[in-house]
C-alpha positions as CSV (number, residue, x, y, z in Angstrom):
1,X,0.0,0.0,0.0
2,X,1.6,3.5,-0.8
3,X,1.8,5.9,1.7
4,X,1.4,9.6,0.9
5,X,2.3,12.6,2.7
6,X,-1.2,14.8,3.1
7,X,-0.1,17.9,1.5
8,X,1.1,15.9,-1.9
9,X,-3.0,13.8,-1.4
10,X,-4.4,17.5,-1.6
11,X,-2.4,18.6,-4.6
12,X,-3.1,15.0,-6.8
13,X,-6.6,14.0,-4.7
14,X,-7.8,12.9,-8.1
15,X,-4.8,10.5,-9.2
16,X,-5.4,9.2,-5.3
17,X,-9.2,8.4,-5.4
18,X,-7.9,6.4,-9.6
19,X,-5.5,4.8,-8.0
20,X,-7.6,3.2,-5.3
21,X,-10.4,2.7,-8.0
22,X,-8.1,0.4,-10.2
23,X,-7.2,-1.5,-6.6
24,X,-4.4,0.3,-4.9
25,X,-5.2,2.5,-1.7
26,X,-3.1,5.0,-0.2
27,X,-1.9,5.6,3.3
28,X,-2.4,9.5,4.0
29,X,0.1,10.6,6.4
30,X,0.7,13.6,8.3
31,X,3.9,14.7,10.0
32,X,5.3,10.9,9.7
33,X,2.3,9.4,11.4
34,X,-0.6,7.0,9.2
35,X,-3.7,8.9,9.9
36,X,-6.7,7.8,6.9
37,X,-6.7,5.5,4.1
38,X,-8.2,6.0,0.8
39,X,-10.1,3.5,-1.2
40,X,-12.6,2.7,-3.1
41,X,-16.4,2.8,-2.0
42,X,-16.5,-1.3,-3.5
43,X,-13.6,-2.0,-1.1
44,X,-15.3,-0.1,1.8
45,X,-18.5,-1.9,1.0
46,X,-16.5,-5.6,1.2
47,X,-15.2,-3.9,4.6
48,X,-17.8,-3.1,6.5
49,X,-19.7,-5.9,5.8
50,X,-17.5,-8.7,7.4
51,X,-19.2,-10.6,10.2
52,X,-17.9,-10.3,13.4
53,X,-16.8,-13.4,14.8
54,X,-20.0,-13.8,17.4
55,X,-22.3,-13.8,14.0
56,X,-20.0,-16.7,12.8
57,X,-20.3,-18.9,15.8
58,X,-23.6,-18.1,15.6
59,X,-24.4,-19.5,12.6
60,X,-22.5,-22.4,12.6
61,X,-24.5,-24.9,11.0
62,X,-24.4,-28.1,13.4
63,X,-25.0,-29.0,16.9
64,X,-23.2,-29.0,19.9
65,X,-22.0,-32.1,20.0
66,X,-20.1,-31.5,16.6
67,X,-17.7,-29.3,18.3
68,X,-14.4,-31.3,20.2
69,X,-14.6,-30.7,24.0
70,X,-11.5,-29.1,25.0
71,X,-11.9,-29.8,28.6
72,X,-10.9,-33.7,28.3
73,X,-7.7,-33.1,26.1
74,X,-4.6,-33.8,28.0
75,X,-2.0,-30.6,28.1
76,X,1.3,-31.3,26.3
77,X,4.2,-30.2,28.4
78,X,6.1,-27.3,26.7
79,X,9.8,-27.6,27.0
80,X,11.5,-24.4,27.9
């Protein structure tokens, strides 16, 4: 991912915003430190529609008894 300084995403916003429309987002920075990202909307979209992990388990498909108890497995010694 490229990183640009703020002041140079100002002066070429519209070469930022094509570049993250043909798939490469930009890293805005400002005195050094990452502070935004831009991409495109499609990218966003895929983004904020991840499901968190709670929905996951959630839906998982079979019952209880599918899922390996972790309770009865020995512990393996870890050597130091």
């Amino acid at each position: 991912m490229k990183e640009i300084q703020l002041r140079d995403a100002k002066a070429t916003l519209s070469a930022v915003v094509d570049q993250a429309l043909r798939g490469s987002p930009s890293v805005i920075t400002r005195h050094g430190k990452k502070e935004a990202v831009v991409l495109s909307f499609e990218e966003y979209e895929k983004l904020t529609h991840v499901p968190s992990f709670g929905r996951l388990l959630a839906s998982f498909p079979g019952d209880e008894a599918d899922i390996q108890s972790r309770r009865n497995k020995p512990s393996r010694a870890v050597d130091l």
